[in-house]
C-alpha positions as CSV (number, residue, x, y, z in Angstrom):
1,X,0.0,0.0,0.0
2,X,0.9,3.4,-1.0
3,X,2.6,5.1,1.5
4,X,3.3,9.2,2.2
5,X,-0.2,10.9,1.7
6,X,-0.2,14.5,2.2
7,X,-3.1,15.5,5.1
8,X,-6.6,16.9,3.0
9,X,-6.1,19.8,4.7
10,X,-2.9,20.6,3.9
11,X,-3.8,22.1,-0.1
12,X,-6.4,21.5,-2.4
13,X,-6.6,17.6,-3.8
14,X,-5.8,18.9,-7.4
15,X,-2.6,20.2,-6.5
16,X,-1.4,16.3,-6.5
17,X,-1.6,16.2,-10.5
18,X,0.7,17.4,-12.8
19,X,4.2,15.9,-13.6
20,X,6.3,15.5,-10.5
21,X,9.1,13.6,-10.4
22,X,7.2,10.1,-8.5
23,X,5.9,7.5,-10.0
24,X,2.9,7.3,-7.9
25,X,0.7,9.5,-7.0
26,X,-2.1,10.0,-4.1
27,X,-5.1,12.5,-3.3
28,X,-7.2,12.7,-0.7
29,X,-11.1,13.1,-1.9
30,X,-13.1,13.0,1.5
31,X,-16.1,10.2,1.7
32,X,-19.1,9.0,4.3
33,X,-20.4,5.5,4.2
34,X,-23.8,5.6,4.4
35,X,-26.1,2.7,5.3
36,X,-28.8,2.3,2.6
37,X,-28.2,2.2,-1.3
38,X,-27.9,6.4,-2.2
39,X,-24.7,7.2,-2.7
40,X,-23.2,9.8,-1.1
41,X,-21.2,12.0,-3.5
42,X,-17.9,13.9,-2.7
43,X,-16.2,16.6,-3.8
44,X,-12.9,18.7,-3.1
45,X,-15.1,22.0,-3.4
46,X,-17.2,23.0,-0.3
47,X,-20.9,22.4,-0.4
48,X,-24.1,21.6,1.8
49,X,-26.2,18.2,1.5
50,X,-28.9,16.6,3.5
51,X,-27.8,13.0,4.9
52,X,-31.0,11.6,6.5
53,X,-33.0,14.4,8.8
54,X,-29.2,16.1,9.5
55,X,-27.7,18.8,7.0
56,X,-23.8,18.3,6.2
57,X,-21.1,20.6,4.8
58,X,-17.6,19.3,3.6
59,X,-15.0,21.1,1.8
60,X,-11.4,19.8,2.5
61,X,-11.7,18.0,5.9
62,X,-13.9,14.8,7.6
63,X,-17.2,15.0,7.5
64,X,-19.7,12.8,9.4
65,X,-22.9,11.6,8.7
66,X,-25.3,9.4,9.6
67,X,-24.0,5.6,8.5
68,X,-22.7,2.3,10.3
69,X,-19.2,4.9,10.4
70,X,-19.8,8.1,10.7
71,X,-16.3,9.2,9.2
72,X,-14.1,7.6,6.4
73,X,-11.6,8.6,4.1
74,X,-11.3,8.0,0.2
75,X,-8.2,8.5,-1.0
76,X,-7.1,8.1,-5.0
77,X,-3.8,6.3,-5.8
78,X,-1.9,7.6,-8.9
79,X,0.6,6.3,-10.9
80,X,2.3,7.4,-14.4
81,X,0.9,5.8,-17.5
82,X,3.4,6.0,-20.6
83,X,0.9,6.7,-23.9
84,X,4.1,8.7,-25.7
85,X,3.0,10.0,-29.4
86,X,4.7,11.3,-32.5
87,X,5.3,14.7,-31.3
88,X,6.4,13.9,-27.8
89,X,7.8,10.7,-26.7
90,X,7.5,11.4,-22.9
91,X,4.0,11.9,-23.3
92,X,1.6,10.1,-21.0
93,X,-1.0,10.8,-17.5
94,X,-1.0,10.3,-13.7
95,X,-3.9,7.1,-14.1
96,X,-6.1,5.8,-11.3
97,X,-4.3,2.8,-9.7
98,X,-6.8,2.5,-6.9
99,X,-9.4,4.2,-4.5
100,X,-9.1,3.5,-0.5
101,X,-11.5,4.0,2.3
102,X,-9.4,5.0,5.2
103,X,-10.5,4.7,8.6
104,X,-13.1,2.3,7.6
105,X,-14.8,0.5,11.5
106,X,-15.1,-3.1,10.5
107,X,-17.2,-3.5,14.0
108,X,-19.2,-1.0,13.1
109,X,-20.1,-2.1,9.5
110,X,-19.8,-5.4,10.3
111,X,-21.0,-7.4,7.3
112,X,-22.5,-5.0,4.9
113,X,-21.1,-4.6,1.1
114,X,-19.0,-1.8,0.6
115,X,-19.2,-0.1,-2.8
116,X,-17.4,2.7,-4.7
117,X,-17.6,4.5,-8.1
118,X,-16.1,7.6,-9.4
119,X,-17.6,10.3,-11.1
120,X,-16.2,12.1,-13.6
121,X,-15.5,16.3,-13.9
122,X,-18.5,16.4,-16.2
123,X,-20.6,14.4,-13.7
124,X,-20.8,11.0,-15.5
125,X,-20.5,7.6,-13.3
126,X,-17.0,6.0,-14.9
127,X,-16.6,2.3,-16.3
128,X,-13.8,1.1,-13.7
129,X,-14.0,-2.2,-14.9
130,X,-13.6,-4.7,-18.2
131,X,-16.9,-4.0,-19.7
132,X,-18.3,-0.1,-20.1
133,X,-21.5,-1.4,-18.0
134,X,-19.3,-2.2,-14.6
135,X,-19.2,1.1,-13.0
136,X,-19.1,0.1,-9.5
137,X,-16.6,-2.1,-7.3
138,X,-18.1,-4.0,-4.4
139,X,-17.0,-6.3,-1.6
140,X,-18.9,-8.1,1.5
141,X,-17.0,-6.7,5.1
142,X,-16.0,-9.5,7.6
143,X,-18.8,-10.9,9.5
144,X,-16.9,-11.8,12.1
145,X,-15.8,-10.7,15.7
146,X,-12.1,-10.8,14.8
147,X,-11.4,-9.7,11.4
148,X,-7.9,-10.1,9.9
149,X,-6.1,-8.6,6.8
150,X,-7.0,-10.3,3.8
151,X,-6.5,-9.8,-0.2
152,X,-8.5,-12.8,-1.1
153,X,-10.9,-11.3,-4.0
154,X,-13.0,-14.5,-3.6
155,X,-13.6,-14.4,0.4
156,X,-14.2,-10.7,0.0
157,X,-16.5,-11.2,-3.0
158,X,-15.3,-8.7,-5.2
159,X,-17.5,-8.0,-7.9
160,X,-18.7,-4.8,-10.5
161,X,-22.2,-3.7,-10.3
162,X,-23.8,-1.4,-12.8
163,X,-24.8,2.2,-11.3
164,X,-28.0,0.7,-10.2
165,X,-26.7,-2.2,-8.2
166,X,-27.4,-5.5,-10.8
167,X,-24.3,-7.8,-10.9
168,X,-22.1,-7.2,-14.0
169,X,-20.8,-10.9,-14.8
170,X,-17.3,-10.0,-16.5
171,X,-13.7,-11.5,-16.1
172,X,-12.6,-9.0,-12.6
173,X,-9.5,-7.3,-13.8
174,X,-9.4,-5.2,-10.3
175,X,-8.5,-6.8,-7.2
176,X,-8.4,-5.4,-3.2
177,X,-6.5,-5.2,-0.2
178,X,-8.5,-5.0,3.5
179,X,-5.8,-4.0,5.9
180,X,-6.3,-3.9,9.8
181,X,-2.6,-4.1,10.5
182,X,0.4,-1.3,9.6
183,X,-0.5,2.2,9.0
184,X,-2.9,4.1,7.6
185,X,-2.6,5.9,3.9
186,X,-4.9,8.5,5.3
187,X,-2.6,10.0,8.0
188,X,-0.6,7.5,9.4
189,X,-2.1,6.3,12.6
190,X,-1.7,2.7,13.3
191,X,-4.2,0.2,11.4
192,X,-7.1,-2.1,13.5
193,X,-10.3,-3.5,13.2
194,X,-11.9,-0.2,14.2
195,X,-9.8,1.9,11.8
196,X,-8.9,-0.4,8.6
197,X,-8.0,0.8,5.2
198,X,-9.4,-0.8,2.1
199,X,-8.0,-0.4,-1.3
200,X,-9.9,-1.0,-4.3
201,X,-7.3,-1.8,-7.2
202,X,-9.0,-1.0,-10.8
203,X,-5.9,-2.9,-12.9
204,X,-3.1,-3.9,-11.7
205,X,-1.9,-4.8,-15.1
206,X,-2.3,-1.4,-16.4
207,X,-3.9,-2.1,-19.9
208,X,-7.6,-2.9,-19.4
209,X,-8.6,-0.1,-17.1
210,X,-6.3,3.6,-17.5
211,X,-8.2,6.7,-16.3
212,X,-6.8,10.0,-16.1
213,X,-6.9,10.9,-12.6
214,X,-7.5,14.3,-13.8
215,X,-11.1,13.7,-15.2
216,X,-12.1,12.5,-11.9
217,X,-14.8,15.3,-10.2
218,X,-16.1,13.1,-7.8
219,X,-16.0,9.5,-5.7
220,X,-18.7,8.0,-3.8
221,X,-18.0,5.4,-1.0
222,X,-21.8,3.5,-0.1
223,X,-22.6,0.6,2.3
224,X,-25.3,-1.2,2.0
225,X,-27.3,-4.0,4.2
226,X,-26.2,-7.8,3.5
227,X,-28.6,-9.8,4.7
228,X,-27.8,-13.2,5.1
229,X,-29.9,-16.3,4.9
């Protein structure tokens, strides 16, 4: 896992882009979990929204709201995508290498599917999978009292859903990462089952999923009841 964010609140999220020097890249976009299936939208530009019966203004910072965690972070990973051309061999982008939700309570969400998507500057939900359709990422959360760090796509039941939630059956080129051990990318602080990061990988091959971190406006981060049976 990426290591070396810069705190949200130490300059505006766009500042990240551009061509430094480092391979990869991070910025902090700031999320909410919310319990029920409307996403909650975020933005690096202040604004007010209504979350349930309580209003909620973000800008750069945490917000809270009401959800089985009241505060996450999302943070986008970067990392330099060679596409040189005629006119300019060292031509190429800072693409999307993977969205985590920092500070993430697996107690408190305990068993519900975790989603995200990303929006793009022109408001349009993003294909961040193999087929355009697959425009959301989703895993099940631990149900159980001790969770443990896993990577295992299968136990976590990755899968894309289309924007309104039906199961996109398509070869999975993304993969994930549920840390509760180490540090956090957000700001450091040390890693648990009541403050896990998860990281939501879109390709780690690089060649069937390459968006330019710069057309990304906005990312939602959603649970969602899993009942079981």
């Amino acid at each position: 896992m990426q290591q070396g964010l810069q705190s949200p609140l130490s300059g505006r999220v766009s500042s990240g882009f551009g061509g430094g020097k480092s391979r990869h890249k991070n910025k902090i976009l700031i999320g909410a979990a919310l319990a029920g299936i409307v996403p909650f939208l975020v933005s690096t530009f202040a604004a007010t929204v209504t979350v349930g019966s309580g209003a909620l203004e973000f800008g750069q910072g945490s917000q809270q709201a009401i959800a089985c965690d009241p505060t996450v972070f999302a943070a986008i990973g970067e990392e330099w995508h060679s596409a040189p051309t005629a006119g300019d061999a060292s031509a190429g982008f800072f693409r999307v290498r993977g969205v985590t939700v920092s500070n993430l309570d697996l107690a408190s969400c305990r068993g519900k599917k975790l989603r995200i998507r990303l929006i793009s500057t022109l408001g349009a939900e993003l294909s961040i999978g193999a087929t355009p359709e697959a425009h959301v990422l989703q895993i099940s959360l631990p149900n159980v009292d001790a969770p443990v760090s896993s990577s295992d796509a299968a136990a976590l039941a990755l899968t894309y859903l289309t924007g309104d939630g039906t199961v996109v059956s398509s070869p999975m080129a993304g993969s994930v990462s549920l840390s509760v051990s180490g540090t956090s990318i957000y700001d450091g602080s040390d890693l648990s089952a009541t403050s896990a990061d998860v990281t939501f990988y879109l390709d780690s091959s690089a060649t069937i999923v390459n968006l330019d971190g710069q057309t990304i406006g906005r990312t939602t981060v959603e649970t969602v009841n899993n009942p079981t049976r």
